[in-house]
BABAFI-48294 format. One line per field, with one value per residue: residue number from 1; z negated, y, x negated of N, C-alpha, C in turn. Coordinates in steps of 0.001 Angstrom, whole numbers, plus 500000, padded with zeros to 6 digits. Atoms other than C-alpha are relative to their C-alpha. Layout:
// residues N
seq <- NUM_...
n_up <- Z_...
n_north <- Y_...
n_east <- X_...
ca_up <- Z_...
ca_north <- Y_...
ca_east <- X_...
c_up <- Z_...
c_north <- Y_...
c_east <- X_...
//
This chain:
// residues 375
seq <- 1_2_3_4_5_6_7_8_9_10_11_12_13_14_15_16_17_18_19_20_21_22_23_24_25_26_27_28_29_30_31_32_33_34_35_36_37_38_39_40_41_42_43_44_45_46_47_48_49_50_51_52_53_54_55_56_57_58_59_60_61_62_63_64_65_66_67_68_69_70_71_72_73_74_75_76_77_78_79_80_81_82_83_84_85_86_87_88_89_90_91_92_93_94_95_96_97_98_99_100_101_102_103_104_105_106_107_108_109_110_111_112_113_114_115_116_117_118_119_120_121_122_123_124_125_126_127_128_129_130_131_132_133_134_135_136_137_138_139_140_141_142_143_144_145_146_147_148_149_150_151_152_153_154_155_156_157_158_159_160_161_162_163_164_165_166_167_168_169_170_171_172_173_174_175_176_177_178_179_180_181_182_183_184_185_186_187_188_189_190_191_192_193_194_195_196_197_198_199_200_201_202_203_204_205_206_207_208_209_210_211_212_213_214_215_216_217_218_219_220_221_222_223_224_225_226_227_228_229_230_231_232_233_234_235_236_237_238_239_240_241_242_243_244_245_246_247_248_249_250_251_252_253_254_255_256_257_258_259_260_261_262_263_264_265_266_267_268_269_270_271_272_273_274_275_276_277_278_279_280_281_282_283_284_285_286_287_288_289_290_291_292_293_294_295_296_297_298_299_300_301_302_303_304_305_306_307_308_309_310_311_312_313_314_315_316_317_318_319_320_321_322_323_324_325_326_327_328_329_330_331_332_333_334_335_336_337_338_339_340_341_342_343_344_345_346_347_348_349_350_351_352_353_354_355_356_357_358_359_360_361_362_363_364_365_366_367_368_369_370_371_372_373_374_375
n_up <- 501149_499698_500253_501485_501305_500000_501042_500832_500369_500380_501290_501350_500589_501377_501230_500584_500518_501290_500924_499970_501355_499969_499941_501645_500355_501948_499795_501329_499872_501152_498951_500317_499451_498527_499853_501009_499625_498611_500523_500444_498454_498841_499479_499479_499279_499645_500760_499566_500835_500545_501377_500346_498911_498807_498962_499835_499326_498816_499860_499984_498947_499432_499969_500584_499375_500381_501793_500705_501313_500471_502003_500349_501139_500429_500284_499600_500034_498685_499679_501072_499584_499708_499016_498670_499706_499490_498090_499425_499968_498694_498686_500390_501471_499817_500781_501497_500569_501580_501225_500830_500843_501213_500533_499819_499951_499181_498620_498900_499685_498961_498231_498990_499802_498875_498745_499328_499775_500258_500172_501060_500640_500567_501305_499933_498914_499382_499555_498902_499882_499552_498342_498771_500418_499685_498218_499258_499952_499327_498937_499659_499619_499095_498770_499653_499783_498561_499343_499604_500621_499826_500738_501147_500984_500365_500807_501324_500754_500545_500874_500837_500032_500803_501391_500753_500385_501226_501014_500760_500168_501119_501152_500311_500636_501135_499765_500770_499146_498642_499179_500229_498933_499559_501154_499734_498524_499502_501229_499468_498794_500666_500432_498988_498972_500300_499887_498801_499102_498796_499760_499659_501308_500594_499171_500962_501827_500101_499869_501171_500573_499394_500448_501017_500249_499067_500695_500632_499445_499725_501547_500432_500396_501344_500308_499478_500761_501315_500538_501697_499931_498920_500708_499488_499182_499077_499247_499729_498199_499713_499916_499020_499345_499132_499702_498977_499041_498724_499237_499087_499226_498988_498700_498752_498613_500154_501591_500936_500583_501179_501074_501471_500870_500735_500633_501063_500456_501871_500940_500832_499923_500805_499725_501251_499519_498944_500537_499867_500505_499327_501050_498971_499337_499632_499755_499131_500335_500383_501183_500901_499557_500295_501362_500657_499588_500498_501350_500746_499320_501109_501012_499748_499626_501245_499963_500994_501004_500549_499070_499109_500497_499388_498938_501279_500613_498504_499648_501478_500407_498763_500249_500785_499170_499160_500485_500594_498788_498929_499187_500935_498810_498879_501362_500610_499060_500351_501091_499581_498889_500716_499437_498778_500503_500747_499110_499344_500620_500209_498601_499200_498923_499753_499699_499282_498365_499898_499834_499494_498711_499798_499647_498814_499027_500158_500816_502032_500987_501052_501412_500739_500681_501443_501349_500710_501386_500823_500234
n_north <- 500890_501147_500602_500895_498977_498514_500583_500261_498746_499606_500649_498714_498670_500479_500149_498864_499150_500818_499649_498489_499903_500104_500986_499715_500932_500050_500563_500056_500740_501031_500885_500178_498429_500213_501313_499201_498984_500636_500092_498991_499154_501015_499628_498763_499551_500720_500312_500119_499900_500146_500384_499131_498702_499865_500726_499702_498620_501575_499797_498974_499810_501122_499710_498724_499512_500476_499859_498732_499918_501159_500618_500530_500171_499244_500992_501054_499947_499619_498465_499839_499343_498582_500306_500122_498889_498907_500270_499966_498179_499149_500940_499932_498611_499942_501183_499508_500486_499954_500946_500859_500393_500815_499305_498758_498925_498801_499932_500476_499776_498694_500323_500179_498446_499145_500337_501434_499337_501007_499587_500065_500567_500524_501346_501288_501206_499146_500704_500269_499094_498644_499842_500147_498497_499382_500655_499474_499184_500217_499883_499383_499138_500642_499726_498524_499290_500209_499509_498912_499038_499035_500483_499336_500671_501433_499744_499282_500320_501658_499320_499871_501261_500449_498985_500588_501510_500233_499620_501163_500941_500115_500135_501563_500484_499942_499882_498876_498777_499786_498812_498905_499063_499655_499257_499125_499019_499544_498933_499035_499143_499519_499184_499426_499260_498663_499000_499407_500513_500193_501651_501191_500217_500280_501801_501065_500844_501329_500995_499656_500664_501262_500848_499759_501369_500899_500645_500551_501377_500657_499860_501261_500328_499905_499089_499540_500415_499919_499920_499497_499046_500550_499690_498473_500159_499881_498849_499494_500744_499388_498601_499724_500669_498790_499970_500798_499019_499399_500390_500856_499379_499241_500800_499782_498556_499458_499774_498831_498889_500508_501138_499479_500443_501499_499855_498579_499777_500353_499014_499553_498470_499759_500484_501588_500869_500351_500528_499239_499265_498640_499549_498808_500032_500995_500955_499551_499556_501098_500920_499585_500182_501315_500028_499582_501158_501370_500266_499735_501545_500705_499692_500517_500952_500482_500740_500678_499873_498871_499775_498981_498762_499449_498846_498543_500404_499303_498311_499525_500291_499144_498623_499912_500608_498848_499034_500468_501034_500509_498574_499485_499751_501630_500654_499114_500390_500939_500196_499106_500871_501647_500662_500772_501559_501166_501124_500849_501703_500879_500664_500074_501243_499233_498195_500160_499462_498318_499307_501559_499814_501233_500294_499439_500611_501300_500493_500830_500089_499845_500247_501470_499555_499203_501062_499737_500946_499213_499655
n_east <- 499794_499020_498685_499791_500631_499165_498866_500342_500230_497929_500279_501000_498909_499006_500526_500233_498554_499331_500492_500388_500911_501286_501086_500312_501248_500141_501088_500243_500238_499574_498651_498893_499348_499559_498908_498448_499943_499650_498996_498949_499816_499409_498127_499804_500762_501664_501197_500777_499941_501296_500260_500919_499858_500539_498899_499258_500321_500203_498802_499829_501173_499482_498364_499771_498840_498614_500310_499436_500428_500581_500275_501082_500412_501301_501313_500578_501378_500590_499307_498950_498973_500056_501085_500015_498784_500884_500785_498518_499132_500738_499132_498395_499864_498621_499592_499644_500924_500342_501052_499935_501341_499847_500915_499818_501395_499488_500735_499496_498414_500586_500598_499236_499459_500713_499762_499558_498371_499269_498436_499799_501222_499723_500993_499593_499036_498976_498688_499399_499354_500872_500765_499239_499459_501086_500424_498547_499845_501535_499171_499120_501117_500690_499344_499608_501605_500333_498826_500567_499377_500897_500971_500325_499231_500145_501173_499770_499483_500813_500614_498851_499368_501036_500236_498773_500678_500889_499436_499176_501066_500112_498999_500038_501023_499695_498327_500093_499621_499729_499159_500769_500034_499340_499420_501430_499589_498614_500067_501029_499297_498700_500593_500839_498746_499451_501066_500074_501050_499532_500102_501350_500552_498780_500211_501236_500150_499224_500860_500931_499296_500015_501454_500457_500568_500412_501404_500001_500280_501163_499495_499220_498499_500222_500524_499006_499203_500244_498778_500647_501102_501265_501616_501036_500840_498589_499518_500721_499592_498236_500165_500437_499521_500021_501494_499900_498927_500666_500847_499540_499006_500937_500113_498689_500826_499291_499376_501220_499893_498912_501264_500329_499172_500324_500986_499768_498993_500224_500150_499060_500168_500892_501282_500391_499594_500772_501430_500996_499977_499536_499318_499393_500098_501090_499251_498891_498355_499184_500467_499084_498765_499602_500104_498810_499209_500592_499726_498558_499527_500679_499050_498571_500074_500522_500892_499977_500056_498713_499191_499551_499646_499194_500326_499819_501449_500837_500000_500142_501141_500606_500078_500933_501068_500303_500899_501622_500643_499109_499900_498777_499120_499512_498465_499404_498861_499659_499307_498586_499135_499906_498881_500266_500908_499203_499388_501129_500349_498735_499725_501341_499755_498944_500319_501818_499697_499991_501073_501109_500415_499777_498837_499538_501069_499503_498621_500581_499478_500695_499115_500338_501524_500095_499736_501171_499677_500069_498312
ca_up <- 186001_186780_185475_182061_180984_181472_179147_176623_176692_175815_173147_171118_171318_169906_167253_166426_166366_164277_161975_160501_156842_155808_155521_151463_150978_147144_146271_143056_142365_139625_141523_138988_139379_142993_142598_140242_142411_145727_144331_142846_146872_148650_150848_150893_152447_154859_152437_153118_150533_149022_146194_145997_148149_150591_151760_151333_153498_156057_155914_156323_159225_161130_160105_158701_161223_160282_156045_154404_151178_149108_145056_144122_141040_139336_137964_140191_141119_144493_144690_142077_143122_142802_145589_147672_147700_148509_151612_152619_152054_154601_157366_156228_154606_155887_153590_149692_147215_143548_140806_138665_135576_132216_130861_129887_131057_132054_134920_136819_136258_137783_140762_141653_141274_143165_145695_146384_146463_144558_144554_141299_138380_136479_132846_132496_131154_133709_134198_137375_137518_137330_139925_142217_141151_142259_145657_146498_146015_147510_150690_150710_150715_153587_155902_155221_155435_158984_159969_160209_156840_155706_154544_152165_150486_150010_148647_145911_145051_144837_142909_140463_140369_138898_136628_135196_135197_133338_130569_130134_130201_127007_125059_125358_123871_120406_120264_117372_119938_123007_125023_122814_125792_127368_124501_124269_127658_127835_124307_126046_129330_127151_125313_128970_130830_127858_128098_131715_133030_136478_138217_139451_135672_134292_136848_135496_131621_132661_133680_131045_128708_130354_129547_126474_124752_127473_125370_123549_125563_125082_120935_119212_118327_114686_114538_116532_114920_111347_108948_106342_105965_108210_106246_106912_109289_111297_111656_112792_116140_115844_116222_119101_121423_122943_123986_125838_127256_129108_130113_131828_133383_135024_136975_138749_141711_140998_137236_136674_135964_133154_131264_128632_128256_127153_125224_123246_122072_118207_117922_115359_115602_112474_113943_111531_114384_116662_118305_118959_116603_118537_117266_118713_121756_122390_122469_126100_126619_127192_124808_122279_123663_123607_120009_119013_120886_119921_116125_116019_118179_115107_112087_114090_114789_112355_112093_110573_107406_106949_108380_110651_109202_109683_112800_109818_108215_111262_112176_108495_108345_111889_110651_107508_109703_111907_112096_110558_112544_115117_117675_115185_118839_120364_116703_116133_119861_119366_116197_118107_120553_117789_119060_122411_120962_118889_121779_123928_120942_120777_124259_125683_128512_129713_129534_130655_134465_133960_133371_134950_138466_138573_138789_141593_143597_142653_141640_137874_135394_131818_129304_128305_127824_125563_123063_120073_116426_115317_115216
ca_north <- 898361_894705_893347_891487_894601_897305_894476_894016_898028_898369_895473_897923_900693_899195_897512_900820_902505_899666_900039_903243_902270_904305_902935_902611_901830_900231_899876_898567_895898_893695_890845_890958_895223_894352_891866_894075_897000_895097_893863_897009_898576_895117_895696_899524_900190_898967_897496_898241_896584_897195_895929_898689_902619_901024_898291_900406_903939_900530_900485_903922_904295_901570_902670_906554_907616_905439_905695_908051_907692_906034_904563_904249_902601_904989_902444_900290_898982_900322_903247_904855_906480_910213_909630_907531_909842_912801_911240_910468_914230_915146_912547_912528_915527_914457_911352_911899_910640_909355_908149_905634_905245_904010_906720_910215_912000_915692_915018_913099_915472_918667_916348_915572_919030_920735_917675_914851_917546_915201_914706_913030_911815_909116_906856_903600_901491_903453_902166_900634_902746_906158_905133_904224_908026_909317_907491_908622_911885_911722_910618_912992_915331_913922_913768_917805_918362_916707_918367_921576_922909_926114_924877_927403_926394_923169_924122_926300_923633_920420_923085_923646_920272_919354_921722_920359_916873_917728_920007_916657_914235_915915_916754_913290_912220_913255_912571_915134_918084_916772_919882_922201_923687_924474_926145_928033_929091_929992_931996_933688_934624_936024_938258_939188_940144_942987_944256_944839_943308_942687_939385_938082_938534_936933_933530_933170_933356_930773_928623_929958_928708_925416_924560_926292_923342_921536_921028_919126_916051_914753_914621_911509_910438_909935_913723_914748_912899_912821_912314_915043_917444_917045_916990_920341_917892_916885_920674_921545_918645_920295_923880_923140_922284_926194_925924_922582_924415_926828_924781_922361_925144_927389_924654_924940_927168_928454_929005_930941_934051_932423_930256_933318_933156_929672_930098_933121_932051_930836_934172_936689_940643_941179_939044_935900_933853_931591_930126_933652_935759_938180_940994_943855_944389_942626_939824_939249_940475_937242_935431_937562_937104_933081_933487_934914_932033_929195_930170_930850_927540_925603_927081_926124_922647_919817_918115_915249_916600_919040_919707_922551_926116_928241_930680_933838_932301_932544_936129_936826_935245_937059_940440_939890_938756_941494_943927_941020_937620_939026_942352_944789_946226_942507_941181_944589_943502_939975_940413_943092_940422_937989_937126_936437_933873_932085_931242_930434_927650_926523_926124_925614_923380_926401_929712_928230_928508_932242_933091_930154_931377_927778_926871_929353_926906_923271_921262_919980_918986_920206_918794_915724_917457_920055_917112_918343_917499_920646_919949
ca_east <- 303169_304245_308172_306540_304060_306969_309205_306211_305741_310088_309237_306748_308653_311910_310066_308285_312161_313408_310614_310920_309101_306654_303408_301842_298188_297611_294056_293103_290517_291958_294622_297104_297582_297552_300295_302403_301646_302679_305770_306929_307080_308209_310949_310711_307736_304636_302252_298816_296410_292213_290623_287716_287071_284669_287237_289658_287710_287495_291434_292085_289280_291742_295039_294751_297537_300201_299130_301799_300751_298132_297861_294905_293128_290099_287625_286577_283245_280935_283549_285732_288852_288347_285231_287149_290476_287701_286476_290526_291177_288025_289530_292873_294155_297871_297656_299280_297482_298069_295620_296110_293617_293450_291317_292049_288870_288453_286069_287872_291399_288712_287225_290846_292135_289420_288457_290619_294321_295729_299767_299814_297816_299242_298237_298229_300163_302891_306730_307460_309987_307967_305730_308504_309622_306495_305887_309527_309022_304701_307078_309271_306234_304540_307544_308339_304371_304712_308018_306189_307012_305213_301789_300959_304287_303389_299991_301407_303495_301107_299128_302182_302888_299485_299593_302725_300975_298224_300009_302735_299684_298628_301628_302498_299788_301136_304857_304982_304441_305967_307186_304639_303397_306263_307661_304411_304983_308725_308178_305054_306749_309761_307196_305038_308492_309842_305842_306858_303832_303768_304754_301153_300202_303081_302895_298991_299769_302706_299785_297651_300410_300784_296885_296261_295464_294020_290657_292815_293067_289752_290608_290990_294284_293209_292441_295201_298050_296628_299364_298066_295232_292353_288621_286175_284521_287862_288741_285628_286239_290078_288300_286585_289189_289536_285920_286598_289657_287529_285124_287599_289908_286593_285966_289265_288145_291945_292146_288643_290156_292907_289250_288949_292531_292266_289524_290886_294286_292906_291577_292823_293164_290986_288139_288212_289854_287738_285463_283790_285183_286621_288586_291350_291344_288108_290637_292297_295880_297019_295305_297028_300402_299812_298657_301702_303738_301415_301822_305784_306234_303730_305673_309241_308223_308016_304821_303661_302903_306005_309058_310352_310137_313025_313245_313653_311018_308543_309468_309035_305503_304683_305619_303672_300632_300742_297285_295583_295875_298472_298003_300393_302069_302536_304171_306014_307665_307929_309626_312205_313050_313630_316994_315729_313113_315501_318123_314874_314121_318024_318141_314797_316134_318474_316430_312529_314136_314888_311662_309372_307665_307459_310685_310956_308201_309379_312250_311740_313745_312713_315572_313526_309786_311340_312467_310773_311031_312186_315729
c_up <- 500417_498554_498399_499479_499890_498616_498959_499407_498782_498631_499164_500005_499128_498855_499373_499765_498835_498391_499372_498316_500144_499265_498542_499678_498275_500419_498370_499791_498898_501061_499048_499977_501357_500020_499718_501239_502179_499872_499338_501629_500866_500458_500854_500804_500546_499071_500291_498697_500133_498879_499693_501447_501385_500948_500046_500916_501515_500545_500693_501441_501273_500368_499463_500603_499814_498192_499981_498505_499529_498198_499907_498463_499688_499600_500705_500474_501860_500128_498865_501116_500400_501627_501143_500671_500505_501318_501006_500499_501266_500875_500568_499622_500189_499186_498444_499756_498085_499191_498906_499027_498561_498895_500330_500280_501025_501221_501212_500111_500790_500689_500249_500252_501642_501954_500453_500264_499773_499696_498254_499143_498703_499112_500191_498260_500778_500069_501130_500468_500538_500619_500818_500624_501147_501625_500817_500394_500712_501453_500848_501005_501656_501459_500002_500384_501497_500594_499847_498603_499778_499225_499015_498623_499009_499343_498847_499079_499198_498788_498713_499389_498826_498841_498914_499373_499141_498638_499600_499445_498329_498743_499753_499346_498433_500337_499018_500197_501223_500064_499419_500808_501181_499639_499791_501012_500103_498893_500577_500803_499669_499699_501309_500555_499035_499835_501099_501218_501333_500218_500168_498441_499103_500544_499267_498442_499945_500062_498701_498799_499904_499524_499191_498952_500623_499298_499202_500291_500111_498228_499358_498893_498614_499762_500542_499267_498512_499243_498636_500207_501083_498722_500908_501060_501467_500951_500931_501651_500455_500883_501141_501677_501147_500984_501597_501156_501303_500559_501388_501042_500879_500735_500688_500430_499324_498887_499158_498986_497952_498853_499111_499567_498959_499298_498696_499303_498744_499289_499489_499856_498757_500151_499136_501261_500636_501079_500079_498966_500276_499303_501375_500991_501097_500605_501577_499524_499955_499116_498436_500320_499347_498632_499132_500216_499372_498448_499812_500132_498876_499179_500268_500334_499212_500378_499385_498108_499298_500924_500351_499072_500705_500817_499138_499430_500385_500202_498979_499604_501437_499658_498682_500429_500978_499693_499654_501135_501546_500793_498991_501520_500560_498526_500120_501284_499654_498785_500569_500969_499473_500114_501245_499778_499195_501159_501075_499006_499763_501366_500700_501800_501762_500553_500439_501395_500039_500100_500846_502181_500426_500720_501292_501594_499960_499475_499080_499228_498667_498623_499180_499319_499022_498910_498938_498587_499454_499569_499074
c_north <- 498874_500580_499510_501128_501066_499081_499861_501548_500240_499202_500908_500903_499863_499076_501233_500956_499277_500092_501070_500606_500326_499251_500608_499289_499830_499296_499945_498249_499080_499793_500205_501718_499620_499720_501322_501195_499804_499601_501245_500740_498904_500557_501170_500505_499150_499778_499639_499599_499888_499393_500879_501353_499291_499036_501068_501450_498749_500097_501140_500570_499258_500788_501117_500566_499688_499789_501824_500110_498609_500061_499435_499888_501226_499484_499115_500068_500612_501413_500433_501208_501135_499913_499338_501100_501670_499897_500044_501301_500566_499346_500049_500651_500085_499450_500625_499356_499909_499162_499205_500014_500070_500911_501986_501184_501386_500166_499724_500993_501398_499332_499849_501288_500595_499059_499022_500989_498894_500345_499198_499287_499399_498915_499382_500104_501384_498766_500036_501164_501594_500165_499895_501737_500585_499565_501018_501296_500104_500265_500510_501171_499530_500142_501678_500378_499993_500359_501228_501084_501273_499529_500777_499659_498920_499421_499840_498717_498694_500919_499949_498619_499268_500414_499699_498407_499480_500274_498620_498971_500541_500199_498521_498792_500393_500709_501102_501756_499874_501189_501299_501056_500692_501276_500807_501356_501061_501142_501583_501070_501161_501711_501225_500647_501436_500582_500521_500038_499039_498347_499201_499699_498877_498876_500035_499827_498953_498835_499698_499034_498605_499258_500899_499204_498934_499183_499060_498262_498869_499595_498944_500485_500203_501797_500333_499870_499986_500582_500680_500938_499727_500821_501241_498953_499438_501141_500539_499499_500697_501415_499929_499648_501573_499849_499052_500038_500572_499002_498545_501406_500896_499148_499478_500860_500851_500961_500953_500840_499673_499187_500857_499992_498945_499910_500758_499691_499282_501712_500946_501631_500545_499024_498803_498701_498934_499251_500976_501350_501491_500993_501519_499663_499433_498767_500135_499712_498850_499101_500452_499751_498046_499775_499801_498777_498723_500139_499963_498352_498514_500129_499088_498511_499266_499234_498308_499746_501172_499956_501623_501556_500700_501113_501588_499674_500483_500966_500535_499961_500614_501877_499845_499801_501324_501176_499443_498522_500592_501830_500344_500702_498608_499696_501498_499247_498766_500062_501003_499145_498594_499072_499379_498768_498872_499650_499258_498789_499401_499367_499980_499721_501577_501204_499991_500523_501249_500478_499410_500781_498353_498983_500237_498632_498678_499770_499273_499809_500022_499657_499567_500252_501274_499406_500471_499911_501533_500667_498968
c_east <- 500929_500992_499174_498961_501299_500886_498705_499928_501370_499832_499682_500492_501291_499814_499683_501313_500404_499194_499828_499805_498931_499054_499101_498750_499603_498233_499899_499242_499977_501630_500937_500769_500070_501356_501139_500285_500914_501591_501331_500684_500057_501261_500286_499455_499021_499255_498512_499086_497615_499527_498739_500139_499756_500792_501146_499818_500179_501590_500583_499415_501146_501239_500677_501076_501278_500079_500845_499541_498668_499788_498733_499372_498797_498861_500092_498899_500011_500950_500946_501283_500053_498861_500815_501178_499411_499762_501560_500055_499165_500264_501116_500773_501585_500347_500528_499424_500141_498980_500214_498859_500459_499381_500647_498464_500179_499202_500745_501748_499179_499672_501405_500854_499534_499932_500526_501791_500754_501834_500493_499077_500793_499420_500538_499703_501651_500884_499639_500383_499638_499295_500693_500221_499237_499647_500963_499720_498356_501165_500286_499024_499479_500796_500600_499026_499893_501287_499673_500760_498646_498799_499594_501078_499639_498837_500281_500962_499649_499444_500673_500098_498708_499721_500443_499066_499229_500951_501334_498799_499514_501047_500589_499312_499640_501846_500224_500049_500383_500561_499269_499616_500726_500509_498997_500503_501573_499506_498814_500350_500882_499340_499128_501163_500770_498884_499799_498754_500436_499685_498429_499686_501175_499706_498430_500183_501509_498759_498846_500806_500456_498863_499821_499250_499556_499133_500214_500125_498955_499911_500222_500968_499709_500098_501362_501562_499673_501268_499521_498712_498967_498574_499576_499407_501286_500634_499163_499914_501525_499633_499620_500947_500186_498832_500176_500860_499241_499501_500763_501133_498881_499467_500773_499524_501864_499997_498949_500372_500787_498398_500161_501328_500215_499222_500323_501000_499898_499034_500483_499403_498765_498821_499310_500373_498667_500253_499078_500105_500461_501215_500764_500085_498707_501017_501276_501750_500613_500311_500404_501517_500075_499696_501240_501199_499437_500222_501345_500470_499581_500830_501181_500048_499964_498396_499543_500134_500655_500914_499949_499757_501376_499821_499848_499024_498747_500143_499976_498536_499226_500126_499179_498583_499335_498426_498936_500006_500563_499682_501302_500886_500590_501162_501018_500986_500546_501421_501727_500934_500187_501376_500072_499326_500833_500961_498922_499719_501222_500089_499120_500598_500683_499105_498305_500631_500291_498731_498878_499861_499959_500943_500497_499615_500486_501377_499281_501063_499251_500476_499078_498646_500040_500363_498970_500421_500377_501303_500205
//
């Protein structure tokens, strides 16, 4: 090696030391999300940029080795997002990967589940701010993934992570029950841990609890929020939201087993509940358990069209209930551990991490998504 390649070699190497931003591909084919989206990550990071998949699988094809992360839009034309973030994952499967889209649909939250391993799935209009959040932490991911952390870890916890994403994505989507499903959950867990059911069972009806109302994301707002009764033809789109439950959670390759949970938790021990009418023990174990949580958590909450019931109230209208909407063994417990359930709803924030397998797997903060109107 001549004197001026050995000095152009030394060049590229201490550039490549000095540079030591990672590298952020934004694809989105409307210029003024470009702009915004280019602007929000000047400075911090390499900016790599597309305006549709197939320029942007073009990008990636070029420069997939040095791409730590990529943002990508969901509607755009010749390629949509989930499709091109699929093909990434079979090339690329080092790259992170969040979604951007404007649209709450449940197709696209099962193709990115199952095939794009997505690290996050964010609505528009999003803060600045919370995408910065999200990159940061994508990142972080990316440089432990490639510092030889344990990959199965890091599975369980994108997994987790999504889980979370969805279940906020819809409580948010009626300020009225933000943190519902949390509170669901924590109340559930509370009830699964003094029935002494074992941990694996216990981590799926956390998840179970998490998407219980999944079906309900697809719901218009009008129906959802309705300030006041809902018409026989209102309840009847209200009723079906278990249904749509399953059918979006059995097409998680993960979540199969948990679909009749989800499905089951509107039905009622004397066999009036639905959407199938199931009755007793016909009804799964869990799906009685989240019953019992999903109604105390309703009562204790205010709604639009009432305020809060009192916690004595609720364990008053659950032991009267008992035999007929509620398993009479599940309420008889519930109602014995009615001191545990009431500091679980004073201090949500406090006593979810005791019980939360979750918790064990990620870092989260949960103050702000148990905000709930029922104080």
């Amino acid at each position: 090696m001549s004197s001026c390649e050995l000095k152009e070699s030394l060049e590229v190497v201490l550039n490549f030391a000095k540079d030591e931003k990672h590298t952020v591909l934004i694809v989105d084919d409307e210029e003024n999300n470009l702009q915004l989206l280019k602007r929000t990550f000047r400075g911090k990071y390499n900016i790599l940029t597309a305006t549709n998949g197939v320029e942007a699988l073009d990008v990636v094809n070029k420069h997939g080795s040095e791409i730590s992360l990529i943002v990508s839009d969901q509607k755009m034309p010749i390629m949509e997002g989930t499709d091109f973030l699929k093909r990434v994952r079979e090339t690329n499967p080092q790259i992170v990967k969040i979604l951007l889209t404007g649209h709450v649909d449940t197709d696209i939250i099962v193709s990115a589940i199952n095939d794009c391993e997505l690290f996050q799935y964010i609505l528009k209009p999003f803060e600045p701010e919370e995408l910065k959040i999200a990159v940061e932490k994508g990142i972080e991911k990316y440089s432990m993934a490639n510092n030889n952390k344990v990959f199965y870890k890091e599975l369980r916890e994108l997994f987790y992570k999504t889980i979370r994403a969805i279940s906020n994505a819809l409580d948010t989507k009626d300020s009225y029950t933000n943190g519902h499903s949390l509170r669901v959950t924590l109340y559930s867990m509370i009830l699964a841990k003094e029935l002494n059911l074992d941990e694996s069972y216990m981590e799926d009806i956390e998840i179970a609890g998490l998407l219980h109302d999944i079906g309900k994301i697809a719901m218009p707002k009008s129906i959802l929020c309705k300030n006041g009764k809902l018409t026989d033809e209102e309840f009847l789109v209200m009723k079906s939201h278990p249904i749509r439950g399953e059918k979006i959670v059995i097409n998680i390759k993960k979540l199969q087993m948990i679909s009749e949970w989800v499905k089951s938790h509107h039905e009622k021990w004397d066999g009036t509940g639905y959407p199938d009418g199931l009755s007793g023990e016909g009804i799964p174990l869990a799906g009685r358990i989240i019953a019992l949580a999903d109604t105390y958590d309703a009562m204790t909450s205010t709604r639009p069209y009432r305020t809060a019931l009192s916690h004595e109230v609720a364990i008053s209208e659950i032991n009267r209930c008992s035999g007929t909407q509620f398993d009479p063994e599940l309420a008889k417990k519930f109602v014995e551990i009615e001191a545990k359930i009431n500091t679980a709803r004073l201090n949500p924030e406090i006593e979810y991490p005791k019980y939360s397998f979750l918790a064990k797997n990620i870092d989260f903060k949960v103050t702000s998504e148990f905000s709930n109107a029922n104080q």
